[in-house]
C-alpha positions in Angstrom: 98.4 84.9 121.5 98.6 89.1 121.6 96.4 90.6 119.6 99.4 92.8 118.3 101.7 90.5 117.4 98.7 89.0 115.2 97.6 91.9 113.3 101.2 92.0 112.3 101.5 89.0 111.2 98.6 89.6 109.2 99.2 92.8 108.1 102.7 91.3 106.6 100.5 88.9 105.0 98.6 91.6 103.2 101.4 93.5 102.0 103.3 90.2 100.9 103.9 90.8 97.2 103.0 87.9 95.2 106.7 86.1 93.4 107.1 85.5 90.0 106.9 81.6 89.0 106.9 78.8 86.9 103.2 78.5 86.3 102.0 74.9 87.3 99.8 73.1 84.9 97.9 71.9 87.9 94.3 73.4 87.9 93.0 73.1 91.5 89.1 72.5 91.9 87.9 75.2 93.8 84.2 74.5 94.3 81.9 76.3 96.5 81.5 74.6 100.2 84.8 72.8 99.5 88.7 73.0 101.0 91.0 72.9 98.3 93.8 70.3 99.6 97.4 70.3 98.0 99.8 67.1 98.6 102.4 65.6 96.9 106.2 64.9 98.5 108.0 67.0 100.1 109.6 70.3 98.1 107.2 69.7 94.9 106.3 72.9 94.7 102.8 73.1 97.1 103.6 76.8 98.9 104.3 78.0 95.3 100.9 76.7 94.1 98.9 78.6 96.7 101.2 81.6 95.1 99.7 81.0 91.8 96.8 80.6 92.7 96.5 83.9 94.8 98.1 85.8 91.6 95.3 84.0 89.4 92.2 85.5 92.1 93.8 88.3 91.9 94.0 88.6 87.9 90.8 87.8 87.9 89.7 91.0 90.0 89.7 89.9 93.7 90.9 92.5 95.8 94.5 91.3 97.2 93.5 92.4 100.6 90.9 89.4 100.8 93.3 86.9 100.1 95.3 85.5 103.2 98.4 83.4 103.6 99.7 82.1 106.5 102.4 79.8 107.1 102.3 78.1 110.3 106.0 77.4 110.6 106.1 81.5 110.5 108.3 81.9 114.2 106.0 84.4 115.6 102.9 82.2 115.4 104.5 80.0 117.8 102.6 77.4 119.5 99.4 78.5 117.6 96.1 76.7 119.3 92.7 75.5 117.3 91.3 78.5 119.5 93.3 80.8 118.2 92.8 79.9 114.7 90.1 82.2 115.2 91.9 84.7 116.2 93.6 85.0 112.8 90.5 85.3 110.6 89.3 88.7 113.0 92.3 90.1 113.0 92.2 89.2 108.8 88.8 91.0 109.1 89.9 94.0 111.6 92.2 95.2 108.4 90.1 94.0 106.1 86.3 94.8 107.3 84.4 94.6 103.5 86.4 91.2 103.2 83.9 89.6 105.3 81.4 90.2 102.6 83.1 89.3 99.5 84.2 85.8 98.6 88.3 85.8 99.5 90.8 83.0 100.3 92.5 81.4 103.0 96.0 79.9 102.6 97.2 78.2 105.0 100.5 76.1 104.8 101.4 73.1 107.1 98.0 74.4 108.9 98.9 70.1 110.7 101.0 72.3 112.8 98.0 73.7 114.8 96.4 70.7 116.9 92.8 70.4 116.5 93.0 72.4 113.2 90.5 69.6 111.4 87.1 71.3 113.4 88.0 74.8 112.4 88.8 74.2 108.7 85.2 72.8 108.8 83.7 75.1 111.1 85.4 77.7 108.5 84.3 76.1 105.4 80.4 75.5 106.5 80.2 79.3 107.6 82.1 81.7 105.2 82.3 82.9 102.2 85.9 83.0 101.6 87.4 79.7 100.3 89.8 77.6 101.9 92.9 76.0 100.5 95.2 73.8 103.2 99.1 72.4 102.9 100.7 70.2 104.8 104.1 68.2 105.5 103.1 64.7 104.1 104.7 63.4 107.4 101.6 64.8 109.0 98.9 65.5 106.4 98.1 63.3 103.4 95.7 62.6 101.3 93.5 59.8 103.0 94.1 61.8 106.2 92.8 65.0 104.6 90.0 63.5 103.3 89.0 61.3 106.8 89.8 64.8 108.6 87.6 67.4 106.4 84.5 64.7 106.0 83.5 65.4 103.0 84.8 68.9 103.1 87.8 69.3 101.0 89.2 67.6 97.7 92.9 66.7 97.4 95.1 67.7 94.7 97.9 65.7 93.6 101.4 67.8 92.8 104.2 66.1 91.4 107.3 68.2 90.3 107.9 69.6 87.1 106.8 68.2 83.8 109.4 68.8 80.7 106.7 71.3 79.9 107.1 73.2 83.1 110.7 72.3 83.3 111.7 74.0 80.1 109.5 77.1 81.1 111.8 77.6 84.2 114.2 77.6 81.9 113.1 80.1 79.5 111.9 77.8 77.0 108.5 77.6 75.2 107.8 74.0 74.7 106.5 73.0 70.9 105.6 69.5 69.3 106.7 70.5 66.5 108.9 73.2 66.9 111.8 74.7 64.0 115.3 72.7 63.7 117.3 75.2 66.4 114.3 75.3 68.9 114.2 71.3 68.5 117.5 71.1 69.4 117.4 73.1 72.3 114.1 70.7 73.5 116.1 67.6 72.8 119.3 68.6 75.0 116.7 69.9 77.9 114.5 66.6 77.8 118.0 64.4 78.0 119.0 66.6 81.1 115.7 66.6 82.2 116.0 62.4 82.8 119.3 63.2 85.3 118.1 66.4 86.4 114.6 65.2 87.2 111.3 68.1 88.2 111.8 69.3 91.6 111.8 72.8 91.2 114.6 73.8 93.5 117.6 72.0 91.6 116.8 72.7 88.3 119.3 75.7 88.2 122.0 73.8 90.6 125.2 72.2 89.6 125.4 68.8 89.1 127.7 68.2 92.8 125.0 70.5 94.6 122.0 69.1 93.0 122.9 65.7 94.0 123.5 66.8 97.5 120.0 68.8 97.5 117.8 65.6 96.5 119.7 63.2 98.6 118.5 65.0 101.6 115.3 66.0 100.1 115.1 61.8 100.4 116.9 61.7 103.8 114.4 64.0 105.3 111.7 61.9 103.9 113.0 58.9 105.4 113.5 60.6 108.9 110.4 62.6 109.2 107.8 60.6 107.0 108.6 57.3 108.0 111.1 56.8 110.8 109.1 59.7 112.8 105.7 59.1 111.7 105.3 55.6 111.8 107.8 55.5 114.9 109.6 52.8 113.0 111.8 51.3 115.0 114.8 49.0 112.8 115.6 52.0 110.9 119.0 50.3 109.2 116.6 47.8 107.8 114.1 50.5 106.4 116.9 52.8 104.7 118.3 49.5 102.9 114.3 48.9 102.0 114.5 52.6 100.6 117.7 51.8 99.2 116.9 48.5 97.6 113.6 50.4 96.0 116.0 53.1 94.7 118.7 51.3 93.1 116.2 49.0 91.3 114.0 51.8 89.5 111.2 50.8 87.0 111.6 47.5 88.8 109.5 44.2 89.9 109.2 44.1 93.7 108.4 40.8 96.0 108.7 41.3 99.6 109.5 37.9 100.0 112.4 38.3 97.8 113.7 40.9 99.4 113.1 39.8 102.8 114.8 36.6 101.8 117.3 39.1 100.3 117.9 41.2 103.5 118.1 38.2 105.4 120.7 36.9 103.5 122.9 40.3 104.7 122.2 39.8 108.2 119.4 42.3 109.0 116.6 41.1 110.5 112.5 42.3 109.8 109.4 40.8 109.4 107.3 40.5 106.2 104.7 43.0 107.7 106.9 45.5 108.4 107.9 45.3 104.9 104.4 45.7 103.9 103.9 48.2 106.0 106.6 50.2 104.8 105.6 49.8 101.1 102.5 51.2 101.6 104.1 54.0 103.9 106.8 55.1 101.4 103.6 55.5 98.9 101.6 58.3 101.4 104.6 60.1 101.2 104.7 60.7 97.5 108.2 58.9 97.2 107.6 55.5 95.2 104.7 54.1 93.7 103.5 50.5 93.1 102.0 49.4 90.3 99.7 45.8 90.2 99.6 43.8 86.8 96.7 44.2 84.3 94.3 41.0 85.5 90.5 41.1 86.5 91.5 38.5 88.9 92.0 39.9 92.5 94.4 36.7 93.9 96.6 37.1 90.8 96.9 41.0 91.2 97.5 40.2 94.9 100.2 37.2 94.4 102.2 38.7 90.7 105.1 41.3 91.8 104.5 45.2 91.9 106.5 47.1 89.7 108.1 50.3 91.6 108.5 53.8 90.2 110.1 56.6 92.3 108.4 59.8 92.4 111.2 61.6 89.4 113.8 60.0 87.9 116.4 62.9 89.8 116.0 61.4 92.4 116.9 58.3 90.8 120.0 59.6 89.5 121.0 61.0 92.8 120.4 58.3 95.6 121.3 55.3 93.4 124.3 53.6 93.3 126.7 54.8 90.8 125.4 53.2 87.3 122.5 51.2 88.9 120.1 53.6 86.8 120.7 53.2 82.9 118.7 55.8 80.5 115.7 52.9 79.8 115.3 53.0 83.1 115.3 56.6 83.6 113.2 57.2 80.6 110.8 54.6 81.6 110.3 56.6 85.2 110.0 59.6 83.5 106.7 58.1 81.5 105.2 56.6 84.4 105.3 59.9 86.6 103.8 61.5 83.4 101.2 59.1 83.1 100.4 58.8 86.5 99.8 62.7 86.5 96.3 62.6 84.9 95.8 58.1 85.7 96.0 57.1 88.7 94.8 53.2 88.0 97.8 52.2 85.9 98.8 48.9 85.8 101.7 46.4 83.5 100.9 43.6 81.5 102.1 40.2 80.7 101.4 38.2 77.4 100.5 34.6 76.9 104.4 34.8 75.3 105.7 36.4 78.2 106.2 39.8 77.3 106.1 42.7 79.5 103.8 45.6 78.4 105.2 48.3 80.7 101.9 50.4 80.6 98.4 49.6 80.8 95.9 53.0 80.5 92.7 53.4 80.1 93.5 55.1 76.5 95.9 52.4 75.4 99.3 50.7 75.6 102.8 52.4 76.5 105.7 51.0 76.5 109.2 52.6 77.2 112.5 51.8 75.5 115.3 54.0 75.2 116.3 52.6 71.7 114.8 50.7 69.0 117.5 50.7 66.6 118.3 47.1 66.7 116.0 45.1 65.0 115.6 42.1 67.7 114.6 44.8 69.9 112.3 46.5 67.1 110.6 43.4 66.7 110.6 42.2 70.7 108.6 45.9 71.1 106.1 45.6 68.2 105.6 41.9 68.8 104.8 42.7 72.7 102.5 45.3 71.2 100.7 43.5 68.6 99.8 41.2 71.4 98.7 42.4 73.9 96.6 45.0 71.4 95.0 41.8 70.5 94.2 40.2 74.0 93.4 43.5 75.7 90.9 44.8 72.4 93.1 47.9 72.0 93.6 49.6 68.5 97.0 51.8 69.7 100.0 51.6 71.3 103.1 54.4 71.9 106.6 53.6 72.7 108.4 56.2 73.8 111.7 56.2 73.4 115.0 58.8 73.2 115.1 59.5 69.7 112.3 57.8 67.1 109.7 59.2 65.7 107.3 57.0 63.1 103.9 55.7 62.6 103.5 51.7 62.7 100.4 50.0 60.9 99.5 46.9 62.1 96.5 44.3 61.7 96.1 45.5 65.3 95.6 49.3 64.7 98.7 51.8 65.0 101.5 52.3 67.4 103.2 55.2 67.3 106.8 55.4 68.0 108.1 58.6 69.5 110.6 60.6 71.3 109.8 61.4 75.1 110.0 65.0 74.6 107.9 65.2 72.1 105.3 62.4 73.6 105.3 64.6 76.8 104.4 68.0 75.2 101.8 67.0 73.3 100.5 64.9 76.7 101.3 68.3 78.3 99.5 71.1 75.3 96.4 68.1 74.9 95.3 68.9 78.1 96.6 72.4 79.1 95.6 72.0 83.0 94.7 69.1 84.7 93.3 68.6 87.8 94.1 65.0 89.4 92.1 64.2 93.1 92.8 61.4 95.7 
């Protein structure tokens, strides 16, 4: 590649001014000797957390000059070669001399671009002092990969899109637990929208027509490049009803012997392993997530149904059929992707009575209803509770629903009933960063 058209590149890299953003509540890592990793699905928000990042070494006192973006999909970079990877980081220096010196920062985004890239980000890493922080497509650099790639080398952060939290602050609102009778209003009319609307950044300013158009080819793409592409799948009207069957069924319990039996039943023709297959391929790419039941056995976790989340309830909203996603469903999707934030090992529950504990964490029990008004479902919820508190030695419980807000004592211990929005912010202000690895 010319040495010219480099140190331009470069030199538009240094005199990039840095965007204003909604800050992430996402601390990333950033130890010494390590590459800082950023994956999640496609359009979460990853370029814009290098951004932050860069603004935050720069707050801090680096010298903007030492910090270095490049995006590989950048025209002029062409068909960049692990050789010439080099080539970047002396033309960096050529501008930048004293940077060599100092501890800086590389950014480089879908870096899976450049073949061979995996020996130079160690190569880089094991011999200079400037810190390393890699992006990627997931349909060519996840998590596992990352991590088999770098040896050792790197740590992977999870990014999901936005919280409420960070959803209401692209918005202009400060989010409070306990905030005055307007502002709560305000909160409660954003976290309603925020079950349709969902967290991608992108469509949280769009109209409702566009925003559906956006996410349904945020999922297209995903099908095409992450899957069909990747995997070189090759009955792709069978996958896209898979995708489709996971879609339209959100917060649901999954058996691939169902739904083979139900696909066959319609005439399309795939094996149970591909179906496997495809399950645990739609979960690298950050678009659904499977959940086993809460059992120290192995055989039963193996042989009881998955329960399937998708990645934001959006997304729900716009690729499902028309009514297939009620508000308990969306409002249990919400609380799993906020839960699965901070936990990855979740897991559901079933009593001796045959009740279904939708949430299993390491702090305690969650369940998710959109209503408790009626007093069967009042007492089906607290019975459930009371339950499985007692089985699985827990003194708490939440349910999470649209609207209530109380404090239930029970011989068990307490479960607190309480809106999402307010459930999420005080998830979100409890732990004001979080940083969640793979």
């Amino acid at each position: 590649m010319d040495d010219l058209l480099l140190d331009e590149v470069v030199a538009d890299a240094h005199a990039r001014p840095l965007p204003a953003l909604t800050h992430r509540r996402v601390k990333l890592p950033w130890l010494p000797r390590k590459a800082d990793a950023i994956v999640g699905m496609r359009r979460s928000g990853k370029t814009w957390l290098m951004f932050q990042r860069m603004r935050e070494l720069v707050e801090a006192g680096a010298p903007r000059e030492d910090l270095l973006y490049i995006n590989f999909e950048d025209e002029r970079l062409g068909e960049v070669t692990a050789a010439e990877l080099s080539k970047i980081m002396e033309a960096h220096y050529r501008r930048n001399p004293a940077g060599r010196s100092r501890p800086g920062a590389v950014f480089f985004d879908e870096i899976q671009l450049v073949k061979g890239w995996e020996r130079f980000i160690r190569r880089l890493v094991d011999t200079e002092t400037t810190h390393v922080c890699v992006t990627g497509s997931s349909a060519k650099l996840l998590s596992r990969e990352i991590a088999t790639s770098l040896r050792g080398r790197s740590l992977a952060t999870e990014l999901f899109p936005f919280n409420l939290v960070e959803a209401l602050a692209s918005r202009g609102v400060r989010a409070e637990a306990r905030p005055p009778a307007q502002v709560r209003s305000v909160i409660e009319h954003a976290a309603n929208e925020y079950l349709r609307r969902g967290g991608f950044p992108e469509v949280q300013t769009l109209d409702e027509p566009t925003r559906v158009r956006v996410l349904q080819d945020y999922l297209d793409v995903a099908i095409l490049r992450d899957l069909i592409e990747r995997h070189a799948i090759t009955n792709p009207v069978a996958l896209r009803r898979f995708v489709r069957q996971l879609m339209n069924t959100p917060a649901g319990l999954f058996s691939v012997h169902k739904l083979y039996d139900d696909l066959k039943s319609q005439g399309t023709t795939v094996s149970k392993d591909s179906l496997h297959a495809w399950l645990d391929h739609v979960q690298d790419a950050f678009v659904f997530f499977a959940i086993p039941i809460h059992t120290s056995s192995e055989r039963a976790r193996q042989s009881n149904p998955r329960k399937i989340y998708a990645v934001d309830p959006g997304l729900v909203t716009a690729c499902a059929r028309r009514g297939s996603a009620d508000l308990g469903q969306l409002l249990e999707t919400a609380v799993f992707v906020e839960l699965r934030r901070t936990s990855p090992e979740l897991s559901y529950a079933r009593t001796k009575s045959g009740y279904e504990i939708d949430f299993v964490t390491a702090s305690g029990l969650v369940q998710a209803c959109a209503s408790i008004a009626d007093p069967a479902t009042r007492e089906r919820e607290v019975r459930a509770l009371r339950e499985a508190m007692a089985t699985l030695g827990q003194n708490s419980a939440t349910i999470v629903t649209l609207a209530t807000d109380e404090e239930l004592r029970v011989p068990e211990g307490t479960i607190r009933v309480m809106p999402m929005w307010r459930w999420a912010i005080e998830r979100a202000l409890a732990e004001p960063e979080h940083v969640l690895g793979t």
